[in-house]
Residue frames as a rotation matrix with the C-alpha (Angstrom) as fourth column:
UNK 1
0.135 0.935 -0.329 -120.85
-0.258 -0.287 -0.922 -185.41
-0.957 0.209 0.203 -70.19
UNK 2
-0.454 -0.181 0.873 -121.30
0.639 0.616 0.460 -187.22
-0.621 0.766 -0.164 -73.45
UNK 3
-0.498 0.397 -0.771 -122.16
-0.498 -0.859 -0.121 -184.85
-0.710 0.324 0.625 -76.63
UNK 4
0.101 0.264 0.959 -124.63
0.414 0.865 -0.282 -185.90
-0.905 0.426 -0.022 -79.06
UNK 5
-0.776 -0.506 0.378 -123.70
0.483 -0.090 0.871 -185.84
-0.406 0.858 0.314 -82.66
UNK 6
-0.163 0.727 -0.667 -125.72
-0.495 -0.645 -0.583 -183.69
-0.854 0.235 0.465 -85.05
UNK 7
-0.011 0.148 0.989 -127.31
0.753 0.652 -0.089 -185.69
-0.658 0.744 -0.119 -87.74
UNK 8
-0.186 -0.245 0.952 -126.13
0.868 -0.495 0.042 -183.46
0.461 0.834 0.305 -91.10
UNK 9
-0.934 -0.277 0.224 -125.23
0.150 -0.876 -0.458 -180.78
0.323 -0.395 0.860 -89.00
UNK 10
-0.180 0.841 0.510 -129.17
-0.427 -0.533 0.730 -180.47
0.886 -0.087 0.455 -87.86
UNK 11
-0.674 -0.146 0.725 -130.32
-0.738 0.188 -0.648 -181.01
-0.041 -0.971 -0.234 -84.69
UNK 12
-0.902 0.261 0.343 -132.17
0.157 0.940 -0.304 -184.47
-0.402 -0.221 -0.889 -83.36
UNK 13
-0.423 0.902 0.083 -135.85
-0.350 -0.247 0.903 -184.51
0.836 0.353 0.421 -84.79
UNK 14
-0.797 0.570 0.198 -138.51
-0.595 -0.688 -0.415 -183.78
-0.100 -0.448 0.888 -82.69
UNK 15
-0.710 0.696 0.112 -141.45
0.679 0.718 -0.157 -186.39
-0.190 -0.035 -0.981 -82.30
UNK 16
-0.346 0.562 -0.751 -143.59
0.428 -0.617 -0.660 -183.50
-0.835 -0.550 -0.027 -81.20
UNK 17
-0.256 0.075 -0.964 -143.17
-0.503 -0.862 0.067 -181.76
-0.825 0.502 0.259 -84.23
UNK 18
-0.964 -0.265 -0.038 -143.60
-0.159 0.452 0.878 -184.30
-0.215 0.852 -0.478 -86.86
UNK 19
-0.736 0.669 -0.099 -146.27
-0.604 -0.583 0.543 -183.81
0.306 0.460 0.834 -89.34
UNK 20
-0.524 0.528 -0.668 -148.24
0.267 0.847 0.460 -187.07
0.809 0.063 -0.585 -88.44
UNK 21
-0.739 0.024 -0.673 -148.75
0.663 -0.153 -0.733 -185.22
-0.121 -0.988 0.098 -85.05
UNK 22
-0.929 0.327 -0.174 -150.32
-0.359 -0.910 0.209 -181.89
-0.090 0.257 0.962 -86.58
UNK 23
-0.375 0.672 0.638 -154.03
-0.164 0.629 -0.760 -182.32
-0.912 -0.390 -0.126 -86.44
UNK 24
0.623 0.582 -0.523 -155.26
-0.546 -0.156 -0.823 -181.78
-0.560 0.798 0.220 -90.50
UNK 25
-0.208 -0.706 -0.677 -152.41
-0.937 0.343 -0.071 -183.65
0.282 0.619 -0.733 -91.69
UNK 26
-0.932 -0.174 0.318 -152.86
-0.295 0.875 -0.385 -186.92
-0.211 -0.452 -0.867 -89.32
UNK 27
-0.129 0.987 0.092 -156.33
-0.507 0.014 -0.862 -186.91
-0.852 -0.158 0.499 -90.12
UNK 28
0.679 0.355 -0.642 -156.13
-0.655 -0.102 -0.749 -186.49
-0.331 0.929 0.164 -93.53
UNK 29
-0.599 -0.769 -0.225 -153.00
-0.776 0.626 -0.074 -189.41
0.198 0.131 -0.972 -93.25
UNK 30
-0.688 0.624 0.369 -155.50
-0.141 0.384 -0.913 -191.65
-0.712 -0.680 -0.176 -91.22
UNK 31
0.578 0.795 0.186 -158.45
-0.272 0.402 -0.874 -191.48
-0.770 0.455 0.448 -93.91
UNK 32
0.153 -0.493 -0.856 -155.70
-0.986 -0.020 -0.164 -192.34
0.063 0.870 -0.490 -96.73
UNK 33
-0.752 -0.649 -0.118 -154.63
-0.645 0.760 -0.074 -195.26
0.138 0.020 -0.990 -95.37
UNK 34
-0.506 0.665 0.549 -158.12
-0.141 0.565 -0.813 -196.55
-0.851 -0.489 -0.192 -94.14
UNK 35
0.337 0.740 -0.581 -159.15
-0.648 -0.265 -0.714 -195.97
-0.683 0.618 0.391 -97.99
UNK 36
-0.191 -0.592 -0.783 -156.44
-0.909 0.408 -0.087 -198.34
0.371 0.695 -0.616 -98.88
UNK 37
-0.873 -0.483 0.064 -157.80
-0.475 0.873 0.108 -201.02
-0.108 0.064 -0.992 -97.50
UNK 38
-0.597 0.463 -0.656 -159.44
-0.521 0.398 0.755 -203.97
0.611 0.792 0.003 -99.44
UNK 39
0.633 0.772 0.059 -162.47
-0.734 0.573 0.365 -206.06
0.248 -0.274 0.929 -98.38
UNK 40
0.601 -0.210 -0.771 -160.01
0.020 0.968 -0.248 -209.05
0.799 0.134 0.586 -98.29
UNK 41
0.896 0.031 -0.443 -158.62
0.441 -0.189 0.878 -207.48
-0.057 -0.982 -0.183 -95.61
UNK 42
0.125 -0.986 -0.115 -155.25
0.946 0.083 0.313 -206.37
-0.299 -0.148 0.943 -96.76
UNK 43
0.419 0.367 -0.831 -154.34
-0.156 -0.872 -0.464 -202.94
-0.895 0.324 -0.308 -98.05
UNK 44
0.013 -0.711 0.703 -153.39
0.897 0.320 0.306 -201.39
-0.442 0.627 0.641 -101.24
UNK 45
-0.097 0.122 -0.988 -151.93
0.277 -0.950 -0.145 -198.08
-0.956 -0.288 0.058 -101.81
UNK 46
-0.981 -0.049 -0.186 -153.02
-0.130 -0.544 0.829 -197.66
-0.142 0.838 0.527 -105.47
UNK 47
-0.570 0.798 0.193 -156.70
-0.456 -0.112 -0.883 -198.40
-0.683 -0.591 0.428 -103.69
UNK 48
-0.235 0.470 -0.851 -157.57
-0.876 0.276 0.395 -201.01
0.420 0.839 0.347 -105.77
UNK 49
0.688 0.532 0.494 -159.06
-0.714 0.617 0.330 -204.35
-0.129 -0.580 0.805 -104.67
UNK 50
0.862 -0.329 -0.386 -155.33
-0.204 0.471 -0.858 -205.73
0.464 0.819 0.339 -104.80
UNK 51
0.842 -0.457 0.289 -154.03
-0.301 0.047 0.952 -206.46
-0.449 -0.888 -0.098 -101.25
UNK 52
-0.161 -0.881 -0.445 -149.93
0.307 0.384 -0.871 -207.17
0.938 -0.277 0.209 -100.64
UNK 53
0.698 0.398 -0.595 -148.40
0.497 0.329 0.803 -207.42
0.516 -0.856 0.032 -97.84
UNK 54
-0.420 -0.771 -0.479 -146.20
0.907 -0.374 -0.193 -205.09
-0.030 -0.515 0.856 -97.83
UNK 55
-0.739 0.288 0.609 -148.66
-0.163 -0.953 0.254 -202.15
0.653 0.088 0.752 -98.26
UNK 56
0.677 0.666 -0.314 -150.81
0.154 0.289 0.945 -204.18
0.720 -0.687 0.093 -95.51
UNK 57
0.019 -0.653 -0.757 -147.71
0.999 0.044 -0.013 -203.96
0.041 -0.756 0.653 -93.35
UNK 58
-0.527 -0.532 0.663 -147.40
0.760 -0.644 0.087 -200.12
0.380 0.550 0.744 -94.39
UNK 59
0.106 0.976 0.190 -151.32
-0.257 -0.158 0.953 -199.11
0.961 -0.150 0.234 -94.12
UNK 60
0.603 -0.076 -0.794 -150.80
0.765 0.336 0.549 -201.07
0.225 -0.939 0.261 -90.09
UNK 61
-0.030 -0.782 -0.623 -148.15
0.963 -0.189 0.191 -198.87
-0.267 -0.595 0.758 -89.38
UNK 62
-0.853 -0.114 0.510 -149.27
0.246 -0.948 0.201 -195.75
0.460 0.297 0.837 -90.33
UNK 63
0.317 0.821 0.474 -152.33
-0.282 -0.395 0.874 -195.83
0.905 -0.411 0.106 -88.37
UNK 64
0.465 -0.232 -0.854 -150.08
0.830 0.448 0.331 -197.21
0.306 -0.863 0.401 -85.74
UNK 65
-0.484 -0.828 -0.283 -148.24
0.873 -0.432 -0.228 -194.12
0.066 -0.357 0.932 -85.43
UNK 66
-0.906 0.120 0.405 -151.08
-0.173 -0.980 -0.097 -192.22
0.386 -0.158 0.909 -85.39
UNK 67
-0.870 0.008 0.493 -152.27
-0.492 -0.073 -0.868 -193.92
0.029 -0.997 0.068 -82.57
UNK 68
-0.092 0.746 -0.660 -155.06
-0.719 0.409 0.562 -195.54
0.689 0.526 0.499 -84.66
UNK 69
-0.340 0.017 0.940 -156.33
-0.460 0.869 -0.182 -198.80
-0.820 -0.494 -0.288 -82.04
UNK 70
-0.232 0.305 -0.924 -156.90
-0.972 -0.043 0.230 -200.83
0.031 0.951 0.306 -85.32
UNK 71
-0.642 -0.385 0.663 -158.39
-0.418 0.901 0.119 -204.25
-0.643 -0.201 -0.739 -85.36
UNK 72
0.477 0.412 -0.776 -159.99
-0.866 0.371 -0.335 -206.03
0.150 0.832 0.534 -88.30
UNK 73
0.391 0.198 0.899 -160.34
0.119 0.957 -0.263 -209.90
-0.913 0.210 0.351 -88.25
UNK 74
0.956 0.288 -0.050 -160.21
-0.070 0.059 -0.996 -209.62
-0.284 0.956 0.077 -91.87
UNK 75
0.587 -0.807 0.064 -156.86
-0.785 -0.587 -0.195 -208.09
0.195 0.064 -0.979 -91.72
UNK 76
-0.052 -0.466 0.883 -155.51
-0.735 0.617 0.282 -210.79
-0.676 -0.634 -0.375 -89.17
UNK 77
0.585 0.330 0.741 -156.79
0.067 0.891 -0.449 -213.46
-0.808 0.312 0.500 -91.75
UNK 78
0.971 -0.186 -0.152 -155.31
-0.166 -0.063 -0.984 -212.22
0.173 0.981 -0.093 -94.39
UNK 79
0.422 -0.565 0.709 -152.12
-0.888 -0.413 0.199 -211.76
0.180 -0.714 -0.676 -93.02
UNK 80
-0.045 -0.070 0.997 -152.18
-0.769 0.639 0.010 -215.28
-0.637 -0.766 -0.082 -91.52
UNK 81
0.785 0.319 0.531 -153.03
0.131 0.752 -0.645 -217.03
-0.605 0.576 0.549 -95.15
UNK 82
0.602 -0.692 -0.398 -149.62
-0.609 -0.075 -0.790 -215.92
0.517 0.718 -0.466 -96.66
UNK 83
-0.498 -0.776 0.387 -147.65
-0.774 0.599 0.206 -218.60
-0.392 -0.197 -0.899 -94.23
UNK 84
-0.174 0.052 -0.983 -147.88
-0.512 0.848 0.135 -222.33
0.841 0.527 -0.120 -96.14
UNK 85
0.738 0.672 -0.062 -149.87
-0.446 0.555 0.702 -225.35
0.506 -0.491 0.709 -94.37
UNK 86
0.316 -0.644 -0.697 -145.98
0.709 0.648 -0.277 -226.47
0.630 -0.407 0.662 -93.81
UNK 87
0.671 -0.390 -0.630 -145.47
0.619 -0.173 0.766 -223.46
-0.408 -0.904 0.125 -91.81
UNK 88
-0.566 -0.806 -0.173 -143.15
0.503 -0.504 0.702 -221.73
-0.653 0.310 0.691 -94.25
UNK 89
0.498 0.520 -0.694 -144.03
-0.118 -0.752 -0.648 -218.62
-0.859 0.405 -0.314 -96.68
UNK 90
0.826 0.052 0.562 -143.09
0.542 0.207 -0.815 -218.38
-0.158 0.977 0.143 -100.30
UNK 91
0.424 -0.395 0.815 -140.82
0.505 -0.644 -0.575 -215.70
0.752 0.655 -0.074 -99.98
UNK 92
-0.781 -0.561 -0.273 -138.44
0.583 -0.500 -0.641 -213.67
0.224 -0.660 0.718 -97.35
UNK 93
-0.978 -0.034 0.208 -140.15
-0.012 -0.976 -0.216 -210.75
0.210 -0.214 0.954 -97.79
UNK 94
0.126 0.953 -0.277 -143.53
-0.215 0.299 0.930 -211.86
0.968 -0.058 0.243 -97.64
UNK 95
-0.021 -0.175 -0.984 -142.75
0.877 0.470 -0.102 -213.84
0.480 -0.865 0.144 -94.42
UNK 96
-0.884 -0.428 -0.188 -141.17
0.467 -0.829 -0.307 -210.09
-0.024 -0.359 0.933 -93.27
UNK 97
-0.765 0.580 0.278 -143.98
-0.337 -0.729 0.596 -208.24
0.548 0.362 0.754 -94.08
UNK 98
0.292 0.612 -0.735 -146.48
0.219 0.705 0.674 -210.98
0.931 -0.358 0.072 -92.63
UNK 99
-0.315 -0.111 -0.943 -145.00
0.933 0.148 -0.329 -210.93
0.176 -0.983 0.057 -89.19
UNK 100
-0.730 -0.674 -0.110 -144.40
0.647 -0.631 -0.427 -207.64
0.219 -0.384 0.897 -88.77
UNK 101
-0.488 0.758 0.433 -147.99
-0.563 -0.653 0.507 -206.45
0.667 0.004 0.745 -89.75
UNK 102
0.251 0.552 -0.795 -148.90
0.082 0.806 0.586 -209.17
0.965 -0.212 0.157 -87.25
UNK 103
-0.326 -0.778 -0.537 -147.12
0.875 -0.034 -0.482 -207.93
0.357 -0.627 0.692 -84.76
UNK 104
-0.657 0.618 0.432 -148.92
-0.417 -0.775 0.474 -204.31
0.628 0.131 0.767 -85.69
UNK 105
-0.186 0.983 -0.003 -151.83
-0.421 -0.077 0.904 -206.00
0.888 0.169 0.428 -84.99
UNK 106
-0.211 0.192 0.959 -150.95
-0.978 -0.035 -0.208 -207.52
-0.006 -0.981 0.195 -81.65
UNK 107
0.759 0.503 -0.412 -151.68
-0.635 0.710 -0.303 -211.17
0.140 0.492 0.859 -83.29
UNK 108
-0.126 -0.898 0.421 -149.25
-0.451 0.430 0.782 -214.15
-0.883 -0.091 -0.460 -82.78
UNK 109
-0.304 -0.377 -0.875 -148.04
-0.952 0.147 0.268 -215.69
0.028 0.914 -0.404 -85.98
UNK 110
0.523 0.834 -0.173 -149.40
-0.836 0.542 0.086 -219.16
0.166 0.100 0.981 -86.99
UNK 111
-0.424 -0.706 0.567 -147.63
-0.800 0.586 0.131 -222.43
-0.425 -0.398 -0.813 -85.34
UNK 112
0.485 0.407 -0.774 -148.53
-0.843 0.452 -0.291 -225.01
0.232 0.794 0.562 -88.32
């Protein structure tokens, strides 16, 4: 029988229990993130009209974990204009951030 380690002496965390689960918290997580996002389709969490993509990747994945079925063209477009006509992105992280919220979204990545 294999023991499992305690992480800092505490036991394993609990899906069940995590706040995103609770029903006034997830809600009130759920209209935050849907207020961060911008007409251009991306998000931004200082809820200005000032998409990135890593708070579009962020904003996806917080309504993914709370189960959110999210789909927004808009979202997908945006998203999809941060890879260059050659197929490459300006940046690692951008690229990262691009896929991944593509991926969120169930969307294959552009083949330029």
């Amino acid at each position: 029988m294999i023991k499992k380690k305690a992480f800092l002496g505490l036991r394993e965390p609990n899906v069940r229990y995590w706040p995103c689960n609770s029903g006034l918290l997830k809600e009130r997580t759920i209209e935050y993130a849907m207020k961060c996002k911008c007409e251009g389709g991306g998000f931004c969490f200082y809820q200005l009209e000032e998409p990135n993509t890593s708070d579009t990747y962020y904003g996806l994945s917080i309504l993914n974990l709370s189960g959110v079925d999210f789909r927004d063209d808009n979202t997908v477009d945006y998203l999809k204009n941060m890879q260059e006509e050659d197929g490459s992105y300006s940046s690692i992280y951008l690229a990262y951030y691009s896929i991944k919220g593509l991926l969120l979204l169930k969307r294959a990545v552009n083949n330029r």
